[in-house]
N, C-alpha and C positions, 0 to 999 in steps of 0.2 A: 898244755895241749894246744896243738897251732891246727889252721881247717886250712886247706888248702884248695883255694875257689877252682871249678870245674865245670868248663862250659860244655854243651856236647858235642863239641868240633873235638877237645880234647877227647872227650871220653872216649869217641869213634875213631880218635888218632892212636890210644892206645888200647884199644882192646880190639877193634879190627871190628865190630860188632855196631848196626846203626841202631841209635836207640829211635825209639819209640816217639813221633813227638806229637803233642796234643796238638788237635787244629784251632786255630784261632777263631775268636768265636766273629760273626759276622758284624762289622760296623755297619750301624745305622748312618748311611748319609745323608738324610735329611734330616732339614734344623724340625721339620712338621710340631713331633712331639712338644718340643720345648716351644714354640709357640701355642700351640695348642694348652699346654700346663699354664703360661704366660695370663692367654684370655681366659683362661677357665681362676686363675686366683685374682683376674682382676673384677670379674664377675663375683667372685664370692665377696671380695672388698665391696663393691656395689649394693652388694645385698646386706653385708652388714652394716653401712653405712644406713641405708632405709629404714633397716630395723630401730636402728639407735632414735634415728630421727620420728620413726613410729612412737617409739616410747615414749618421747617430749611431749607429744603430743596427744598421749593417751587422756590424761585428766580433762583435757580443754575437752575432747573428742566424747568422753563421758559426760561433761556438763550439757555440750550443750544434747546428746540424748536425752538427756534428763528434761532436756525445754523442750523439746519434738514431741515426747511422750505425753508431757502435760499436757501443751496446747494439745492434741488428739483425746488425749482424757476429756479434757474440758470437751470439747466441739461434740463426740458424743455422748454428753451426759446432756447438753444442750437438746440436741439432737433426739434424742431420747425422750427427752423434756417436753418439748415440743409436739411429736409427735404420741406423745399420750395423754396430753389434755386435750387434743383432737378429738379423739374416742367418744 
């Protein structure tokens, strides 16, 4: 079986008949989008960069919670102390 390629100059050359042709779909000429894509995945690299770096930092960021907490435990239990033997 052999295809016999047919473009539609031929096909209008032998059947007398124009065909039909799809219109071409609008090029975008501005580069906008692809810049726009560009900043928008270097933004999201940025943000998961932070995050990572967040994460290193979570235990340390807990501990020292953990020392902020106390010392305010302590100051109002002092505090407290303090002013109830006043009474």
């Amino acid at each position: 079986m052999t295809v016999e390629l047919l473009t539609t100059r031929d096909y209008e050359a032998r059947t007398g008949e124009t065909a039909e042709v799809q219109p071409k779909p609008k090029q975008n000429l501005t580069k906008e989008t692809t810049k726009m894509l560009l900043h928008e995945e270097l933004s999201r690299a940025r943000i998961r960069d932070f995050h990572a770096e967040s994460e290193e930092q979570r235990p340390w960021r807990r501990a020292r919670a953990v020392r902020r907490w106390t010392r305010l435990a302590r100051w109002a239990q002092n505090h407290a102390d303090r002013h109830r033997t006043g009474d």
